[in-house]
PyMOL CGO cylinders between C-alpha atoms (Angstrom):
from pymol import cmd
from pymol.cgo import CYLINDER

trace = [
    CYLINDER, 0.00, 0.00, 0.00, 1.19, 3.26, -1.48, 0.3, 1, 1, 1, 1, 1, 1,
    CYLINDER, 1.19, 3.26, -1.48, 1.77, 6.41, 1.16, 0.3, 1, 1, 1, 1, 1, 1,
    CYLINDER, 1.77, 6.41, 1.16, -0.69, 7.68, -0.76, 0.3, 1, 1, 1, 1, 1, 1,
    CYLINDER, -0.69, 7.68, -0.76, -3.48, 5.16, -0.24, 0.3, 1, 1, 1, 1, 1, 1,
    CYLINDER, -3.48, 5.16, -0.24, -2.77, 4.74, 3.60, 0.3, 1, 1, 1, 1, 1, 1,
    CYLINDER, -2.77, 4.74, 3.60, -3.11, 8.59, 4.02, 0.3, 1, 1, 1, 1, 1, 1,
    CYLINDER, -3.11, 8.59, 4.02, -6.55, 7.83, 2.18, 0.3, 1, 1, 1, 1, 1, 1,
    CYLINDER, -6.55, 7.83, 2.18, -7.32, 5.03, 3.84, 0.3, 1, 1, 1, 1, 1, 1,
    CYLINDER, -7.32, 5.03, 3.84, -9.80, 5.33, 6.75, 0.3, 1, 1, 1, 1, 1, 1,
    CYLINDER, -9.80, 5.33, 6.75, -7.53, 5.63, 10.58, 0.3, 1, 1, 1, 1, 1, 1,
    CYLINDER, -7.53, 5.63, 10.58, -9.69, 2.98, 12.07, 0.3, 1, 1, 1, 1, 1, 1,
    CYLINDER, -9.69, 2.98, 12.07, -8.94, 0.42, 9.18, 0.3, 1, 1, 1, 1, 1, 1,
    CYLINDER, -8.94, 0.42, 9.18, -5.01, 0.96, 9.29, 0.3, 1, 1, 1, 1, 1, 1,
    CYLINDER, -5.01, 0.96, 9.29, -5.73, 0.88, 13.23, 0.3, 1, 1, 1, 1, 1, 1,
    CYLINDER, -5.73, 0.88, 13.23, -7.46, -2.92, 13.05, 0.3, 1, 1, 1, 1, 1, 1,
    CYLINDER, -7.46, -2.92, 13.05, -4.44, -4.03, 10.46, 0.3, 1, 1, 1, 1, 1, 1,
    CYLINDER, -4.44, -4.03, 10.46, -1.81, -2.49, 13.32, 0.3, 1, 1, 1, 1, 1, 1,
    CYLINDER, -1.81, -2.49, 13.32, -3.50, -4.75, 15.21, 0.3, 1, 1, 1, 1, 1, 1,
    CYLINDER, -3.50, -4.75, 15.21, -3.73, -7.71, 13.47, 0.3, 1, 1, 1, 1, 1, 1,
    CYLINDER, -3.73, -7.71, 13.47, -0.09, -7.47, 12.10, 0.3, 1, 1, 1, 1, 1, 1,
    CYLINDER, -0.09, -7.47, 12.10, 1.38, -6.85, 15.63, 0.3, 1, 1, 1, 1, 1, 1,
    CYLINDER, 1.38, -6.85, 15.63, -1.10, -9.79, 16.97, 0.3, 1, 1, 1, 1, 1, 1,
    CYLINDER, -1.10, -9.79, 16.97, 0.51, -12.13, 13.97, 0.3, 1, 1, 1, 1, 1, 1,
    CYLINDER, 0.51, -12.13, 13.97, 4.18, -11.26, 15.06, 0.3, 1, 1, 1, 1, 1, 1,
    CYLINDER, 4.18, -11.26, 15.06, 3.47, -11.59, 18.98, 0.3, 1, 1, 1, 1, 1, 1,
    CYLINDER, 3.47, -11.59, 18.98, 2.14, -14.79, 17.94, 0.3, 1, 1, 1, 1, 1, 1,
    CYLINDER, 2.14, -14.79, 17.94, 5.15, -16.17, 15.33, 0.3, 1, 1, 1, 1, 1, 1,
    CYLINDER, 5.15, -16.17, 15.33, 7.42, -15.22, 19.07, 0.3, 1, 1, 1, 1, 1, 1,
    CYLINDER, 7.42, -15.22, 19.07, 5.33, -17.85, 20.11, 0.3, 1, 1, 1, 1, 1, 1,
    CYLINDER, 5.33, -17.85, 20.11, 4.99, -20.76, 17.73, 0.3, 1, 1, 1, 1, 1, 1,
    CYLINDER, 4.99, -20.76, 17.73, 5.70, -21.61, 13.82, 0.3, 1, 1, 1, 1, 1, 1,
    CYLINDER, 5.70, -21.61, 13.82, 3.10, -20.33, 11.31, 0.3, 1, 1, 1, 1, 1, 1,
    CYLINDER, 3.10, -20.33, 11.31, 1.29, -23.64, 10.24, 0.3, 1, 1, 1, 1, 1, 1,
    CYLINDER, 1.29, -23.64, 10.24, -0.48, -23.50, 14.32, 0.3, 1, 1, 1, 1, 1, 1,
    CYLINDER, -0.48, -23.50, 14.32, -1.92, -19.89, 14.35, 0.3, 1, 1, 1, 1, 1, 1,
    CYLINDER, -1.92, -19.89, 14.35, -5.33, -19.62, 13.16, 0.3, 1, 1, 1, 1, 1, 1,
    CYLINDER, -5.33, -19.62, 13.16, -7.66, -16.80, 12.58, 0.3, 1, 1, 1, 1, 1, 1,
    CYLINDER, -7.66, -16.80, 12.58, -9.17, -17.18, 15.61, 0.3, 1, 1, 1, 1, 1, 1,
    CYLINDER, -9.17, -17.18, 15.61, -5.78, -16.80, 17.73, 0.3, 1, 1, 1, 1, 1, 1,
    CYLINDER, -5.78, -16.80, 17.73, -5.15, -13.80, 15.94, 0.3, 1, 1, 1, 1, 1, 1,
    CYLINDER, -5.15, -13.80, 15.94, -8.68, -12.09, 15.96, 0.3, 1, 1, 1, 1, 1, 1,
    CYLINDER, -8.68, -12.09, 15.96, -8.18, -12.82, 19.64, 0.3, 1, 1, 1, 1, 1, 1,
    CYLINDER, -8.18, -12.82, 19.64, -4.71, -11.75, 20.77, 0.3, 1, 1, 1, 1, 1, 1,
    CYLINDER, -4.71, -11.75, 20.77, -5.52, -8.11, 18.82, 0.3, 1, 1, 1, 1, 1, 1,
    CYLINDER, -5.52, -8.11, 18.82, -8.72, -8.30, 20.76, 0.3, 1, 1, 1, 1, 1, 1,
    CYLINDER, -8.72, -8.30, 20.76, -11.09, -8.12, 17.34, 0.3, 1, 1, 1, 1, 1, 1,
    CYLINDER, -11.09, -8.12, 17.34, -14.14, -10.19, 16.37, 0.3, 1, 1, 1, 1, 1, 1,
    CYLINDER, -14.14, -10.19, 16.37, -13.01, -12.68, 14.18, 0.3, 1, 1, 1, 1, 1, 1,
    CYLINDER, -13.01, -12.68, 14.18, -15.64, -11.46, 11.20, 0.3, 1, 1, 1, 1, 1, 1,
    CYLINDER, -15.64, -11.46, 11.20, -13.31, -8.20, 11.55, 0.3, 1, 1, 1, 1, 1, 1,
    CYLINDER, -13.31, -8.20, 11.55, -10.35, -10.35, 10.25, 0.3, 1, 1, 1, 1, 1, 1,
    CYLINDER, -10.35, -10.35, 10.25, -11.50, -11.48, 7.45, 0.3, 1, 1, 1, 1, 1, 1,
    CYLINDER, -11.50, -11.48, 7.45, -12.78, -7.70, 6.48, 0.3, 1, 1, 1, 1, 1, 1,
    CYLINDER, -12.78, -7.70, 6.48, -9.18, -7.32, 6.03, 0.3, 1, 1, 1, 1, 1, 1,
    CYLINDER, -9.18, -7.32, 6.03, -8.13, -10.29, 4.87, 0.3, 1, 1, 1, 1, 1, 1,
    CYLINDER, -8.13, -10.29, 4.87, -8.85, -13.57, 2.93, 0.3, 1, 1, 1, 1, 1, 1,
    CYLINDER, -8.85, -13.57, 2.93, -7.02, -15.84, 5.37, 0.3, 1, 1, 1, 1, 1, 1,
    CYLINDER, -7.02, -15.84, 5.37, -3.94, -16.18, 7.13, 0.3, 1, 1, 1, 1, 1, 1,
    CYLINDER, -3.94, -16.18, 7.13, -1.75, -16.34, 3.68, 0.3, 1, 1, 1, 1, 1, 1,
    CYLINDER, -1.75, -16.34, 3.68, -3.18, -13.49, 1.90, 0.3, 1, 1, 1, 1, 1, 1,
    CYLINDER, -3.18, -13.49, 1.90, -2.32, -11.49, 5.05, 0.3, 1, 1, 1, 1, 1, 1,
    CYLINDER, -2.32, -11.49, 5.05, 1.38, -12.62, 5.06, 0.3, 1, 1, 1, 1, 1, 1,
    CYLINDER, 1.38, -12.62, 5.06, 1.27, -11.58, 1.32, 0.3, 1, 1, 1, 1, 1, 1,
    CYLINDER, 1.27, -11.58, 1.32, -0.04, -8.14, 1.55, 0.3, 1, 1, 1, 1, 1, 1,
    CYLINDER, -0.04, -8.14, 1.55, 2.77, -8.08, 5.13, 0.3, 1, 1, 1, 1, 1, 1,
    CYLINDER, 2.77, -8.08, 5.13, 5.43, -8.79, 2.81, 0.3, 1, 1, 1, 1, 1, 1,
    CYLINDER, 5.43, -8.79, 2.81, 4.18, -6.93, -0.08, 0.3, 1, 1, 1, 1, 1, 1,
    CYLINDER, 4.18, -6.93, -0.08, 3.94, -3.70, 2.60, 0.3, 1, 1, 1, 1, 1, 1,
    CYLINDER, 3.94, -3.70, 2.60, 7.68, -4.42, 3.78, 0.3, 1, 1, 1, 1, 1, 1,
    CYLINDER, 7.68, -4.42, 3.78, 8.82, -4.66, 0.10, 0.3, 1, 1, 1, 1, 1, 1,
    CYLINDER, 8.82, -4.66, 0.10, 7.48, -1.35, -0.54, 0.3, 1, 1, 1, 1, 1, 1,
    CYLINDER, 7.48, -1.35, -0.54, 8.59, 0.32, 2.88, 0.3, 1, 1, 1, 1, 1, 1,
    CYLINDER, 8.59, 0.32, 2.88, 12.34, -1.11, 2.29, 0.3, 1, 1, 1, 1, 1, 1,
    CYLINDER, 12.34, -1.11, 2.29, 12.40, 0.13, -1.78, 0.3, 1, 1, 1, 1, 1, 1,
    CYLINDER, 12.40, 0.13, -1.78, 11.72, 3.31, 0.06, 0.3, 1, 1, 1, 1, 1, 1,
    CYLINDER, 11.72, 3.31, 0.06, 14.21, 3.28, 2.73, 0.3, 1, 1, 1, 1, 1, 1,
    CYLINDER, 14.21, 3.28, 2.73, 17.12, 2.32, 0.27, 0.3, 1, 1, 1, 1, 1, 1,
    CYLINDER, 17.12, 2.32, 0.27, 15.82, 4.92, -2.63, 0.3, 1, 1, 1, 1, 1, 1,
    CYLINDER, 15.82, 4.92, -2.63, 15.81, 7.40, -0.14, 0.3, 1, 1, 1, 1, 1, 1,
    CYLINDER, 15.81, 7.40, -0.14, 19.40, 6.73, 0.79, 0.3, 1, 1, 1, 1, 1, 1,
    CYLINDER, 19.40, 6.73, 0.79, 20.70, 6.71, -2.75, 0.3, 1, 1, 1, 1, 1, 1,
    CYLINDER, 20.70, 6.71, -2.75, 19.56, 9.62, -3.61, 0.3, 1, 1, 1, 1, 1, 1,
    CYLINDER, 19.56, 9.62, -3.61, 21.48, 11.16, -0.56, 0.3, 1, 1, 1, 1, 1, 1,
    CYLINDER, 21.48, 11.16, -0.56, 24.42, 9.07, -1.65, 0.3, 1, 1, 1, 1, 1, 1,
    CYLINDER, 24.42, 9.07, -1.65, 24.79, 11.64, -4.78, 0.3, 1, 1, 1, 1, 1, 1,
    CYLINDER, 24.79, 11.64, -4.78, 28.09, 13.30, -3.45, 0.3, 1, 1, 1, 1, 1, 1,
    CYLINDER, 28.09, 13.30, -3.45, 28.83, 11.57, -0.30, 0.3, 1, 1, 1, 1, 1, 1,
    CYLINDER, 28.83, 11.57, -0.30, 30.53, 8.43, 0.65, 0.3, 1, 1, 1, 1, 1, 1,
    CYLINDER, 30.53, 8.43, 0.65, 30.03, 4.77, -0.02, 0.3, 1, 1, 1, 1, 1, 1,
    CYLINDER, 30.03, 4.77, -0.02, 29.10, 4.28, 3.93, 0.3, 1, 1, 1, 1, 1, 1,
    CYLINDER, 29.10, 4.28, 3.93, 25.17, 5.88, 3.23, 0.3, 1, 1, 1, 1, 1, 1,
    CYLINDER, 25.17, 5.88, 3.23, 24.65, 3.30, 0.76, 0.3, 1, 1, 1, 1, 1, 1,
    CYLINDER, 24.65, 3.30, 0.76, 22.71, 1.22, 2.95, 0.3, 1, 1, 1, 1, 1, 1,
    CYLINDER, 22.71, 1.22, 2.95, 22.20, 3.54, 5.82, 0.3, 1, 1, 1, 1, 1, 1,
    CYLINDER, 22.20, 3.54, 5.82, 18.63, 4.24, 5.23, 0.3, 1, 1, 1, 1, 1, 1,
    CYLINDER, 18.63, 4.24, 5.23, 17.73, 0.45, 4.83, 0.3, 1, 1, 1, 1, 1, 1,
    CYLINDER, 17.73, 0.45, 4.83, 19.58, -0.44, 8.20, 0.3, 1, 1, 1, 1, 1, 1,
    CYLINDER, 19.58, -0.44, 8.20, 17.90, 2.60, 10.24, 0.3, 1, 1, 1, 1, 1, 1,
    CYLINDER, 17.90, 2.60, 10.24, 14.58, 1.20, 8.72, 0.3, 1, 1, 1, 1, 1, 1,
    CYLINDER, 14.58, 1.20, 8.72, 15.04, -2.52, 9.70, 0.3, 1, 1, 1, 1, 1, 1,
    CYLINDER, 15.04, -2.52, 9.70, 15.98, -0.82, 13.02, 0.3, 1, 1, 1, 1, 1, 1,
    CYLINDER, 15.98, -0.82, 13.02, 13.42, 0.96, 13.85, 0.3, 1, 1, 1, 1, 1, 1,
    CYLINDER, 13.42, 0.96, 13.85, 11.20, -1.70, 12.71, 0.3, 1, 1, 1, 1, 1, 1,
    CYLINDER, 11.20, -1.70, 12.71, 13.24, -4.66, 14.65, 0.3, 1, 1, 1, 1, 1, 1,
    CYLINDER, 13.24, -4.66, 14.65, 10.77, -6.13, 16.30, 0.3, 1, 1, 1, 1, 1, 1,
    CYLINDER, 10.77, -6.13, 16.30, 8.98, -7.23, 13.32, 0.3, 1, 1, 1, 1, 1, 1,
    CYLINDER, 8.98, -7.23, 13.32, 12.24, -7.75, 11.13, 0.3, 1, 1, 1, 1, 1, 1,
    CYLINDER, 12.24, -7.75, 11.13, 14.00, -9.80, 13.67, 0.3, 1, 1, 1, 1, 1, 1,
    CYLINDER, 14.00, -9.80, 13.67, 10.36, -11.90, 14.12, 0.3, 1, 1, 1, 1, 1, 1,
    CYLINDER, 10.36, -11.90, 14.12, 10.20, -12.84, 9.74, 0.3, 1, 1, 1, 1, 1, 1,
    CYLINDER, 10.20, -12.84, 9.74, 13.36, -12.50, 8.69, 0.3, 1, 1, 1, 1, 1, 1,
    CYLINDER, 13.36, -12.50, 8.69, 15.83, -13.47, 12.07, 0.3, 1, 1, 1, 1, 1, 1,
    CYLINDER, 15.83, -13.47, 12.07, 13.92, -16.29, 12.65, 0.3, 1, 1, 1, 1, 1, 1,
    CYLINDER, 13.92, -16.29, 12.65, 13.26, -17.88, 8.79, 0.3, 1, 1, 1, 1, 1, 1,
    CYLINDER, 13.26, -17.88, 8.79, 10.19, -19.41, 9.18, 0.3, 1, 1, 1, 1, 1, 1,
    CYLINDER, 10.19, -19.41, 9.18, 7.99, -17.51, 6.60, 0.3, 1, 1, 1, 1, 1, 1,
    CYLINDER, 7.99, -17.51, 6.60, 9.54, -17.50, 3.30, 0.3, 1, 1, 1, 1, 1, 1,
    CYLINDER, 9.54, -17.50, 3.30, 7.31, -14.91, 1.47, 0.3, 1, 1, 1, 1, 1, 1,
    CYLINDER, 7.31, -14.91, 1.47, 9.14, -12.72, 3.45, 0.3, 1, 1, 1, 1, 1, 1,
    CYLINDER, 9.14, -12.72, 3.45, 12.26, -13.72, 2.30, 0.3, 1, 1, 1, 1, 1, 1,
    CYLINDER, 12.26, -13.72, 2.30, 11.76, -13.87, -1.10, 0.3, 1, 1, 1, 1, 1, 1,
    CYLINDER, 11.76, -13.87, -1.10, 10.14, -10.46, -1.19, 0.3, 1, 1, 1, 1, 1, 1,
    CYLINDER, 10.14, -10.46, -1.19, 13.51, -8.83, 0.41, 0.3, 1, 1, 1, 1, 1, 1,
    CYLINDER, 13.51, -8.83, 0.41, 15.92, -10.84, -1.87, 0.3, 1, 1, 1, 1, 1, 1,
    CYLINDER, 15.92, -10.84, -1.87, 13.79, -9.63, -4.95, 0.3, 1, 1, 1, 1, 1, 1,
    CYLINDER, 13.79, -9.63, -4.95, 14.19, -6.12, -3.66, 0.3, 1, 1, 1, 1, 1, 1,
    CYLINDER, 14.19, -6.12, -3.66, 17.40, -6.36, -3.22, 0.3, 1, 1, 1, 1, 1, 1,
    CYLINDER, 17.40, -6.36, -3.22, 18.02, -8.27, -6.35, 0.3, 1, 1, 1, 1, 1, 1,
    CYLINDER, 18.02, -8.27, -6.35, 16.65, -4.93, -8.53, 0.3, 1, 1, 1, 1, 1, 1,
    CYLINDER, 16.65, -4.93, -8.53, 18.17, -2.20, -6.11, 0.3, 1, 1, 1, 1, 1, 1,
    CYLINDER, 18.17, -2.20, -6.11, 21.31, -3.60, -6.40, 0.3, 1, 1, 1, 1, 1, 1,
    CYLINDER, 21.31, -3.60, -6.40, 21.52, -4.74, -9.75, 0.3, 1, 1, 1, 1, 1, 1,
    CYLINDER, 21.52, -4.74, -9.75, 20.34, -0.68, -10.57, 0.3, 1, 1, 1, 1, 1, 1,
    CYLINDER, 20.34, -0.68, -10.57, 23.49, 0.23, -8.86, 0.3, 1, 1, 1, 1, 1, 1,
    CYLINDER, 23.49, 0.23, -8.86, 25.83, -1.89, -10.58, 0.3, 1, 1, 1, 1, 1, 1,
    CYLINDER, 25.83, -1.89, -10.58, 27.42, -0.78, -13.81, 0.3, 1, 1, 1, 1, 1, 1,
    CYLINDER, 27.42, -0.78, -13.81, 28.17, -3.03, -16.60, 0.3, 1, 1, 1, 1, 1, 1,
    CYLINDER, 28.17, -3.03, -16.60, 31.62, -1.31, -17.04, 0.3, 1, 1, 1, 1, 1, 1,
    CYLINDER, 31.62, -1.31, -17.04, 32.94, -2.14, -13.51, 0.3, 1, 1, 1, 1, 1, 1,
    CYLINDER, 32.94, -2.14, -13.51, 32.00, -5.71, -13.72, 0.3, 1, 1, 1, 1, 1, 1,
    CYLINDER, 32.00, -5.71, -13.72, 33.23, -6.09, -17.64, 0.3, 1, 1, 1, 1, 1, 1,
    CYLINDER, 33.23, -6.09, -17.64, 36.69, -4.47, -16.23, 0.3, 1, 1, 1, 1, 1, 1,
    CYLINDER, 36.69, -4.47, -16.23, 36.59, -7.12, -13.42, 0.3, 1, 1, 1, 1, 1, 1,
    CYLINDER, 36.59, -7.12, -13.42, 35.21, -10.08, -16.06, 0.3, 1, 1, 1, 1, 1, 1,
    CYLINDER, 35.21, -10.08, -16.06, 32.30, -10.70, -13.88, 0.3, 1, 1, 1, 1, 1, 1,
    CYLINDER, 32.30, -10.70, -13.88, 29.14, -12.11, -14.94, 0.3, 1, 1, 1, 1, 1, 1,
    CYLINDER, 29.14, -12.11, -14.94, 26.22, -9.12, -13.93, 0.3, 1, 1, 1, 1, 1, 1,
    CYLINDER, 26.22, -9.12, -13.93, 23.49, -11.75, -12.60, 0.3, 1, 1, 1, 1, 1, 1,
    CYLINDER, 23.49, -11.75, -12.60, 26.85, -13.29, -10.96, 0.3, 1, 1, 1, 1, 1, 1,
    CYLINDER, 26.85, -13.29, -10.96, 27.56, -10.11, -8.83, 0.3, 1, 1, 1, 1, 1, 1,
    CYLINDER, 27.56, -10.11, -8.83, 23.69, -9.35, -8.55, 0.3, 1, 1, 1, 1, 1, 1,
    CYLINDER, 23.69, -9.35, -8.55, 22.85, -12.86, -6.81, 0.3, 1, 1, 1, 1, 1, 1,
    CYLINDER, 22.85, -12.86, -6.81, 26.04, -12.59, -4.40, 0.3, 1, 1, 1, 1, 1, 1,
    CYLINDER, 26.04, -12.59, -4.40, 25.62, -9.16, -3.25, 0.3, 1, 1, 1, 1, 1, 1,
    CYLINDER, 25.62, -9.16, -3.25, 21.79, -9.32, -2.57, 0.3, 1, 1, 1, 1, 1, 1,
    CYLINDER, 21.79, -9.32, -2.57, 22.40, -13.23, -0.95, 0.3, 1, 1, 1, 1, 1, 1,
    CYLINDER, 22.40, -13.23, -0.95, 25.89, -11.31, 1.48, 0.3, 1, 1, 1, 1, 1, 1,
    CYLINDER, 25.89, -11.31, 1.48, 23.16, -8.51, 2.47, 0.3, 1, 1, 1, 1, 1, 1,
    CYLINDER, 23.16, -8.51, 2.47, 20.13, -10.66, 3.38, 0.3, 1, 1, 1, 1, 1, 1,
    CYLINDER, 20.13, -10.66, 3.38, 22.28, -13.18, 5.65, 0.3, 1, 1, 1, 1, 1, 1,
    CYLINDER, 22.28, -13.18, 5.65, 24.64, -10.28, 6.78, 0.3, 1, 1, 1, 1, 1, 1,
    CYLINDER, 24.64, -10.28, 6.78, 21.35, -8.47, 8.12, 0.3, 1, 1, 1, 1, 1, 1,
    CYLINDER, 21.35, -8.47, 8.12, 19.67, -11.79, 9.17, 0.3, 1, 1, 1, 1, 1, 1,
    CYLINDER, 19.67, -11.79, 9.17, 22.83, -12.78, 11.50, 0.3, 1, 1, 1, 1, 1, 1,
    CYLINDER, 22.83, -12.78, 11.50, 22.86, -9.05, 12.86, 0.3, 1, 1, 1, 1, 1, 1,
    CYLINDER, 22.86, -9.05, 12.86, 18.56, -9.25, 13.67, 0.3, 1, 1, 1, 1, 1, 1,
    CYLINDER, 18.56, -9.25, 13.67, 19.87, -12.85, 15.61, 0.3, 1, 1, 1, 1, 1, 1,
    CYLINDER, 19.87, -12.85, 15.61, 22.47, -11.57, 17.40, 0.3, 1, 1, 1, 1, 1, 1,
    CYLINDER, 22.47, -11.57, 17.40, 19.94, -8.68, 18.43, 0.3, 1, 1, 1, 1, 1, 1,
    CYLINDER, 19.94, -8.68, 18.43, 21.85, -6.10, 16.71, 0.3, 1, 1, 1, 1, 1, 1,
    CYLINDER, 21.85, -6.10, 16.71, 24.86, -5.57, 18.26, 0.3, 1, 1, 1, 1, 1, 1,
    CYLINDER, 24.86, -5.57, 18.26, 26.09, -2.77, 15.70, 0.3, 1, 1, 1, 1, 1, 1,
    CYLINDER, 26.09, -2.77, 15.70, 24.41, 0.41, 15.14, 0.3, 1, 1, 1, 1, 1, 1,
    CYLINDER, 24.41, 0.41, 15.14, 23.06, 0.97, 11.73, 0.3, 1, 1, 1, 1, 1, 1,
    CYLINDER, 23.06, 0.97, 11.73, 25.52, 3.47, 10.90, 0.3, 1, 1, 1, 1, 1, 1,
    CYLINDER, 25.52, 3.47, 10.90, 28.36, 1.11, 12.33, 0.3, 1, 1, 1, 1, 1, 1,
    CYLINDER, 28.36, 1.11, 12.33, 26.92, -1.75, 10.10, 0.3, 1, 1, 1, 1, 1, 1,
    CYLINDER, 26.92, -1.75, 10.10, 26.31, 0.35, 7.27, 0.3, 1, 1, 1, 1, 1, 1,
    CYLINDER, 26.31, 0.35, 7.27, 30.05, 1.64, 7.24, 0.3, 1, 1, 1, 1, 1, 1,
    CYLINDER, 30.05, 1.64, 7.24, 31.14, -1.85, 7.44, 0.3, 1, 1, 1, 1, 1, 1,
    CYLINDER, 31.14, -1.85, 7.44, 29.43, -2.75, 4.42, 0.3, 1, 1, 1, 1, 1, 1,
    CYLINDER, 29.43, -2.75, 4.42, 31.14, 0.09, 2.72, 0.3, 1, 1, 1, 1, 1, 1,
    CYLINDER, 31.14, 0.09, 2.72, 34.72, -0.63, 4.10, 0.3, 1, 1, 1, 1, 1, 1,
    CYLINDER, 34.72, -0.63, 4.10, 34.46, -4.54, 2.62, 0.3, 1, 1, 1, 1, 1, 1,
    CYLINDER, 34.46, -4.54, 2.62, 33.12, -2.84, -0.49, 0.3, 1, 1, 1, 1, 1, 1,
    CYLINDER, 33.12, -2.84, -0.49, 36.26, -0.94, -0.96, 0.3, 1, 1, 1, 1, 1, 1,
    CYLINDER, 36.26, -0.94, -0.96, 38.60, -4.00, 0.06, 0.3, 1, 1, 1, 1, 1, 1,
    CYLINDER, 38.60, -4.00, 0.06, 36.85, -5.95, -2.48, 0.3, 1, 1, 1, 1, 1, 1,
    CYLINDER, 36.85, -5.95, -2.48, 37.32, -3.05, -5.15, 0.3, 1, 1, 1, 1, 1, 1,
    CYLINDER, 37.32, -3.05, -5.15, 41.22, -3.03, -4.58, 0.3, 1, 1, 1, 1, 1, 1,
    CYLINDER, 41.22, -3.03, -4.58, 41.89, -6.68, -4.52, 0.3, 1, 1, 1, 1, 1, 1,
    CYLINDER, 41.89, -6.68, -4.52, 39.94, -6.96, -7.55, 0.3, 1, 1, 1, 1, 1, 1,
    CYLINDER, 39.94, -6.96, -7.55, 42.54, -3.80, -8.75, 0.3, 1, 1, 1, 1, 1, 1,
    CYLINDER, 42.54, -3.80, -8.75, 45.65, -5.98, -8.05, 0.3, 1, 1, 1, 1, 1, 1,
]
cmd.load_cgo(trace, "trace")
């Protein structure tokens, strides 16, 4: 859902789906997908059940439009950043995304820490799959003699596990920290590749 459509989107509808989401996540703390039902959600965000499925078609379609919602909020966060990067070091790169996933770390660690929903997954690769495969030139990699899809596949695959492992270990690194360290293995990789 579009900024856009959320600002025209009536408050007590985005309310009950604040709910519902945040009663989904307490309850994936709790136990693996395949044992919540509607019912255990409708109850633990204190809604009728009949309210759920105003929202929703079942328990899939709402982990669909969830991941569809992060996918969006994440293309955001890391178009945002580059277009600060214009002019400024290689550490902002991912500095938006990182400050996102932070700020949101109680649901990130919950779907993507833990693995058990893979929609969620395959939603953040394929974002990161584009945005990084927008940022790569075919000149750098030509001068290097690597494959494009090559490069795209390991650098999205290095960034999803490298923030999955820092959401597990409860994110001992600040987002700038991380987000630094991303660009200092960036630039080690650069100058090996130089030699």
């Amino acid at each position: 859902m579009s900024e856009h459509e959320k600002s025209k989107t009536d408050p007590r509808v985005l309310r009950t789906r604040q709910l519902l989401k945040g009663a989904l996540i307490e309850l994936l703390k709790e136990t693996d997908i395949d044992k919540i039902t509607v019912n255990r959600i409708a109850a633990y965000a204190t809604i009728n059940r009949v309210t759920f499925y105003l929202h929703y078609r079942d328990i899939p379609d709402m982990l669909e439009k969830m991941a569809e919602e992060m996918a969006e909020d994440i293309e955001r966060a890391m178009s945002r950043t580059m277009q600060e990067k214009q002019g400024k070091t290689g550490d902002v790169v991912l500095l938006g995304l990182l400050e996102h996933i932070a700020a949101n770390a109680d649901f990130y660690k919950t779907i993507i820490g833990s693995r058990r929903i893979p929609v969620f997954h395959e939603r953040l690769r394929n974002v990161f799959i584009q945005k990084i495969g927008d940022g790569m030139t075919d000149d750098m990699l030509v001068k290097r003699g690597i494959q494009k899809d090559v490069a795209v596949w390991f650098s999205s695959a290095a960034l999803l596990g490298t923030i999955a492992s820092w959401l597990r270990s409860d994110m001992p690194y600040s987002p700038q920290f991380l987000a630094r360290q991303f660009a200092l293995l960036l630039r080690t990789e650069e100058l090996q590749t130089e030699d």
